[in-house]
C-alpha positions, 0 to 999 in steps of 0.5 A: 380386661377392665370394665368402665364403671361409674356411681349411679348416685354421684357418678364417681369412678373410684370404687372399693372393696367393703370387708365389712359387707363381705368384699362387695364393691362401693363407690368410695365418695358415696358409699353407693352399691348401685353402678353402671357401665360407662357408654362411651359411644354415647359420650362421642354422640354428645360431644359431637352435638356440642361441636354442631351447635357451637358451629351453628352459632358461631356461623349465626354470629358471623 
């Protein structure tokens, strides 16, 4: 099973194995140690407002 990840710092998916810190995982655009998990429920909630205001606006236009 796979864990989303993102850089805390640049907000990049694409992680590495360091050797020269003992195999600790770093972002590999920042080389930042500090991630978090992805919420992609949150991400569903934010396109859905998207789509709500693009609606209203489109409905005010008409």
């Amino acid at each position: 099973m796979s864990v989303n990840r993102v850089c805390f710092n640049c907000g990049s998916s694409s992680f590495v194995s360091d050797r020269s810190l003992g195999g600790k995982i770093v972002c590999s655009k920042c080389g930042s140690s500090s991630f978090k998990n992805k919420s992609s429920s949150f991400l569903k909630n934010k396109k859905l407002v998207f789509l709500a205001i693009a609606i209203a606006i489109f409905i005010i236009v008409i």
